[in-house]
C-alpha positions in Angstrom: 147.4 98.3 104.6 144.7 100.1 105.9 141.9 98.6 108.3 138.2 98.6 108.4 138.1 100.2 111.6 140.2 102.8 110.3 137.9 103.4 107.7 134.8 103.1 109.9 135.7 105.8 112.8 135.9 108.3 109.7 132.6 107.8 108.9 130.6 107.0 111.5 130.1 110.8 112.2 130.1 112.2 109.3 132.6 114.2 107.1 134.7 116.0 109.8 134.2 118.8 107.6 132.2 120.4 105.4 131.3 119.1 102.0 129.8 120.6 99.5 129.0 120.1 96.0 127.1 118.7 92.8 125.5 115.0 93.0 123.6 112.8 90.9 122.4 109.2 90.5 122.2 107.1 87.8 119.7 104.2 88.5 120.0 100.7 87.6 118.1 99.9 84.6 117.0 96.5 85.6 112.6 96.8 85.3 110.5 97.4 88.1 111.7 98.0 91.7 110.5 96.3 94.9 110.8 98.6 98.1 109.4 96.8 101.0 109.0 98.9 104.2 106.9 98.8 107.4 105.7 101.2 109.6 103.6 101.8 112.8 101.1 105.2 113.6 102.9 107.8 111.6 103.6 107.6 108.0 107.5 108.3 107.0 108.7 110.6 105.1 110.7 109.2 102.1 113.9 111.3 100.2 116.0 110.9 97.8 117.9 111.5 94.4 115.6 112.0 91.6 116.6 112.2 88.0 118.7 114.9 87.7 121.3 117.0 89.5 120.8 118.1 93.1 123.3 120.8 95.0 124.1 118.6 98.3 125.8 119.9 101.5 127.7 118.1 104.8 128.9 118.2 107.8 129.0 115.7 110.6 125.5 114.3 111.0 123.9 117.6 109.2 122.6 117.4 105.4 121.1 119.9 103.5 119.7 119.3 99.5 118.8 121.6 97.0 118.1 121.6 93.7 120.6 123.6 91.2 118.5 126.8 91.6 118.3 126.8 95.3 114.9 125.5 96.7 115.7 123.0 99.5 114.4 119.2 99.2 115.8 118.0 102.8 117.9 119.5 105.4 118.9 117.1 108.8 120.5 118.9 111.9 121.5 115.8 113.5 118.2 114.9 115.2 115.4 116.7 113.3 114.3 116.3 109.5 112.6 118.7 107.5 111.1 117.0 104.5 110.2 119.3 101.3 107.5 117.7 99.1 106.5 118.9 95.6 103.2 120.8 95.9 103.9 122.2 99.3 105.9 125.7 100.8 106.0 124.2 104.2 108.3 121.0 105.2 108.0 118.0 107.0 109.4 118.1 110.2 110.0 114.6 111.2 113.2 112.9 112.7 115.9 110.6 111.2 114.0 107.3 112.1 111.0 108.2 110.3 112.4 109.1 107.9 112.9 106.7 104.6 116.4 107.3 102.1 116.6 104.3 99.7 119.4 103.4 97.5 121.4 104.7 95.4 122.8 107.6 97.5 121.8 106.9 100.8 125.6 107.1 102.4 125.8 110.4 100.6 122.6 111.7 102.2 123.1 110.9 105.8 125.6 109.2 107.9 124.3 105.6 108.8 124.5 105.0 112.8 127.2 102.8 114.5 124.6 100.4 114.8 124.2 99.4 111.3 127.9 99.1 110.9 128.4 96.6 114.0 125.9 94.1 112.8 128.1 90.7 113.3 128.6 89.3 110.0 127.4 91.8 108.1 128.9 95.1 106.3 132.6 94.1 106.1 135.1 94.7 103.3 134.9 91.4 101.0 138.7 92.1 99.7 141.5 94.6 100.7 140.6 98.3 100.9 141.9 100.2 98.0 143.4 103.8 98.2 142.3 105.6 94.7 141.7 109.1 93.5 138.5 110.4 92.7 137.6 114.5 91.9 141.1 115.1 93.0 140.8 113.5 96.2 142.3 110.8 97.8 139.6 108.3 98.8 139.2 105.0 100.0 137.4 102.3 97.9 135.9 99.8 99.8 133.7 96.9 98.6 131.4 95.7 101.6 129.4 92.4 102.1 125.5 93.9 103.2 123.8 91.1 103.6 124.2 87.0 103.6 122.2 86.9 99.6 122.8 90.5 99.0 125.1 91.8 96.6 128.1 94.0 97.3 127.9 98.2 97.9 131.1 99.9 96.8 131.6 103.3 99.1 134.3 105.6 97.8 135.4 107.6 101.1 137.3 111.2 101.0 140.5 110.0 103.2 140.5 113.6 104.5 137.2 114.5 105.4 135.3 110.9 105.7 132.8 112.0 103.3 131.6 109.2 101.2 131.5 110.8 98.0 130.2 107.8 95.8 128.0 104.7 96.3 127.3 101.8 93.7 125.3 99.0 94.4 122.8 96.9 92.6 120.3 100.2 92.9 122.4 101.6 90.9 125.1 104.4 92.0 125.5 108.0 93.5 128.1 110.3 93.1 129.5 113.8 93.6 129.7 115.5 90.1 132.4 118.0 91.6 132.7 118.8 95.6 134.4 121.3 97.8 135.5 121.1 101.2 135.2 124.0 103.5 136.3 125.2 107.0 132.7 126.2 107.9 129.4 127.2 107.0 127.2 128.9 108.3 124.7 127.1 111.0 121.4 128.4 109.2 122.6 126.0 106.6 121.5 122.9 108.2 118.3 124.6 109.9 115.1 125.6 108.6 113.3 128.0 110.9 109.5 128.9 109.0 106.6 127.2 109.4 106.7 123.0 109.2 104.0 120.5 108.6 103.9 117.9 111.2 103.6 114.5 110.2 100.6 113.5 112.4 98.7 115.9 110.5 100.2 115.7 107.2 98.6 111.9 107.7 95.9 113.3 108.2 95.4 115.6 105.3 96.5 113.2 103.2 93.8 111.2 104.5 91.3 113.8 104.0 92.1 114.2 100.5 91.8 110.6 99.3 88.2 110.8 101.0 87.3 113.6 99.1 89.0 112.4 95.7 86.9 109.1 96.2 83.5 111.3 96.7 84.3 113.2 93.5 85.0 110.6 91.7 81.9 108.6 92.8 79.6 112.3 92.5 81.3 111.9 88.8 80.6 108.5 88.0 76.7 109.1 89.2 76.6 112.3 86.7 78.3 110.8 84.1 77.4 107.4 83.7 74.8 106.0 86.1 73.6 106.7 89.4 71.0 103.9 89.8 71.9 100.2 91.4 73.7 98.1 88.6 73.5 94.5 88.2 73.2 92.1 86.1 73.6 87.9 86.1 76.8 86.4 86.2 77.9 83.0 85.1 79.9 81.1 88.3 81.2 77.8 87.6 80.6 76.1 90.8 82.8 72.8 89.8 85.4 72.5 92.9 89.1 73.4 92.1 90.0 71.7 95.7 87.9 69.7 98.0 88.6 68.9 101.7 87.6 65.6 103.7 87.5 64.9 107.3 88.2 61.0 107.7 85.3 61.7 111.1 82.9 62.2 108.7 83.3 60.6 105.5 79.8 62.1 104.2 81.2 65.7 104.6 83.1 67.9 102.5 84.2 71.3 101.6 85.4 72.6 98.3 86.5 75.7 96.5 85.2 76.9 93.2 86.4 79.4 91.1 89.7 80.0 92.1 88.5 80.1 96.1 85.8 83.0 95.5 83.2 80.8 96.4 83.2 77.5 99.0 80.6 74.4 99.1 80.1 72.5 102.6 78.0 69.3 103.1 77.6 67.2 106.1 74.9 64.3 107.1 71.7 65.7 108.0 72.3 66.9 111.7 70.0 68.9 114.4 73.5 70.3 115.8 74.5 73.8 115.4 76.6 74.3 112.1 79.7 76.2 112.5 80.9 77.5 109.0 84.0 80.3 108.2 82.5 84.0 107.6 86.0 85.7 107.6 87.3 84.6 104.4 85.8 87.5 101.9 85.7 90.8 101.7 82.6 90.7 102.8 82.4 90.4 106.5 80.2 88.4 107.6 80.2 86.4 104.4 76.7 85.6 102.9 75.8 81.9 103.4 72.9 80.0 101.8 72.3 76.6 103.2 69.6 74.3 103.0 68.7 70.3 104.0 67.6 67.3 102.1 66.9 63.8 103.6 70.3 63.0 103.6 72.4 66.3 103.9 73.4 69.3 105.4 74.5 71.6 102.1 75.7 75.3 102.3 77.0 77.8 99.9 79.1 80.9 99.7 80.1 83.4 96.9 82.5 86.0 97.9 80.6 88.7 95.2 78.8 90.4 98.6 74.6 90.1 99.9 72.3 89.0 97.7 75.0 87.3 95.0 73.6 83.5 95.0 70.2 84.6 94.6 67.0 81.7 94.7 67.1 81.0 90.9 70.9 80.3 90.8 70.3 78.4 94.1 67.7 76.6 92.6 70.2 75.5 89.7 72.8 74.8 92.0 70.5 72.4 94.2 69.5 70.4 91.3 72.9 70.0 89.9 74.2 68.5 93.2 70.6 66.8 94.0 68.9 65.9 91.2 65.3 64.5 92.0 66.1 65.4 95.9 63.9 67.7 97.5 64.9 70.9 99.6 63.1 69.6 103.6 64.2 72.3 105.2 67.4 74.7 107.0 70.0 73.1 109.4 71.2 75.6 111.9 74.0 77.6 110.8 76.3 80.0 112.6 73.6 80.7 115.5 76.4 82.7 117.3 76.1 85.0 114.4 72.9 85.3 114.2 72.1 86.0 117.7 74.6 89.1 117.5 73.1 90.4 113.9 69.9 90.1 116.2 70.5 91.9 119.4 69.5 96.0 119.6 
């Protein structure tokens, strides 16, 4: 019976010698895909199989993919990364970290660190390890738990080399088409020597160019349809979808309308300083209008930016919630606020 530990000190490092051959992956056909990632300052590079066949070469921690007529997409030394991207000569040179390989095919791309594999509970055969043949080779087949609600990952291992030469999971799978193993190859293989992008300024480039796409396409937009301020009335139904009440102060209220793009507040008539949310829109700091009658405090917001609730909607608005009621004056709202807008 052969042991997970067996299996895992063949493949922690990487084939023990050198593999070589044609891959692909067939991805699971089960609608759109999810791929949740998070990252801090620089922007990771992301590889992996596309659609149709790539050339793919390995040896320890080293990688290096081609397509079938020779132009590399990614090559891995062990510690650096050169990313290729469509449009571009010149690589990525980026490490392993920040660098992003989703399934299917990861395990065929790069060797996962012992770190992933000695997560307690997690990534461990779910039944006996199975010795089959696959290309010709004797491999292990090894069905592995990867997470408490994930589904299982299937590896198919080259006994001799450690190589994992297929992957299925709920992706979808990756597989060697055909593979060799060799006794060497050269060390230029796993090495890219010309000129490299950095990924500091490949961010910002990038940047750069979504600025200047947005002003072309706004230069366009004035040339082609309309360069002069549009608006135009809207219709807002102001009937609350949720109100909120404070037991303190049974008078008082706020509600949502619309969906939560706009808010009502009233409170009894008060010389106090009003404190109302300004952070809640786009629009920072959100346009309030508020007014006073006898009775009440009122205020208003609509999260459509300035100038939205203009006087004649107000003025609707006011005798909806006040008929016969006249407007006396304007509590003091937000003073804090005010005082900064006002400052030099």
């Amino acid at each position: 019976m052969t042991h997970w530990v067996e299996v895992l000190l063949e493949i922690v490092d990487g084939p023990q010698r050198p593999v070589m051959g044609i891959a692909r992956a067939i991805h699971a056909d089960n609608g759109p895909r999810n791929v949740y990632d998070g990252h801090y300052g620089i922007v990771p590079s992301y590889v992996g199989f596309g659609l149709g066949e790539i050339r793919l070469f390995r040896f320890g921690r080293k990688t290096r993919m081609e397509s079938l007529d020779g132009k590399p997409l990614f090559i891995a030394d062990g510690q650096t990364c050169w990313v290729f991207q469509a449009g571009h000569e010149d690589p990525i040179e980026t490490n392993e970290l920040n660098t992003r390989i989703p399934d299917p095919g990861r395990d065929l791309i790069v060797s996962r660190p012992v770190e992933h594999w000695a997560r307690p509970g997690l990534t461990r055969p779910m039944r006996p390890i199975e010795e089959v043949e696959f290309l010709g080779r004797r491999c292990w087949n090894v069905e592995l738990q990867t997470g408490s609600k994930s589904p299982p990952m299937v590896l198919t291992i080259d006994i001799e080399t450690g190589a994992v030469l297929k992957q299925t999971s709920e992706e979808g799978s990756a597989a060697y088409v055909d593979c060799d193993v060799s006794d060497e190859l050269p060390d230029s293989t796993f090495i890219w020597s010309g000129p490299v992008r950095m990924p500091r300024n490949v961010f910002a480039e990038d940047r750069a160019r979504e600025v200047e796409r947005s002003k072309n396409n706004m230069r366009w937009f004035h040339d082609n349809v309309s360069a002069q301020r549009i608006q135009a009335d809207v219709l807002v139904d102001f009937t609350p979808t949720e109100v909120r009440r404070d037991p303190d102060h049974p008078d008082g209220f706020e509600a949502h309308f619309e969906k939560g793009a706009g808010r009502l507040w009233r409170r009894a008539r008060s010389s106090e300083d009003w404190l109302l949310p300004v952070n809640w829109t786009a629009h920072y700091p959100t346009p309030i209008r508020a007014w006073s009658t006898d009775e009440f405090d009122w205020a208003c917001a609509l999260g459509l930016g300035p100038g939205s609730l203009t006087d004649a909607t107000l003025a609707q608005l006011q005798h909806a919630l006040h008929p016969g009621q006249d407007v006396v004056g304007t509590p003091p709202l937000n003073p804090q606020l005010h005082e900064k807008s006002d400052s030099p």
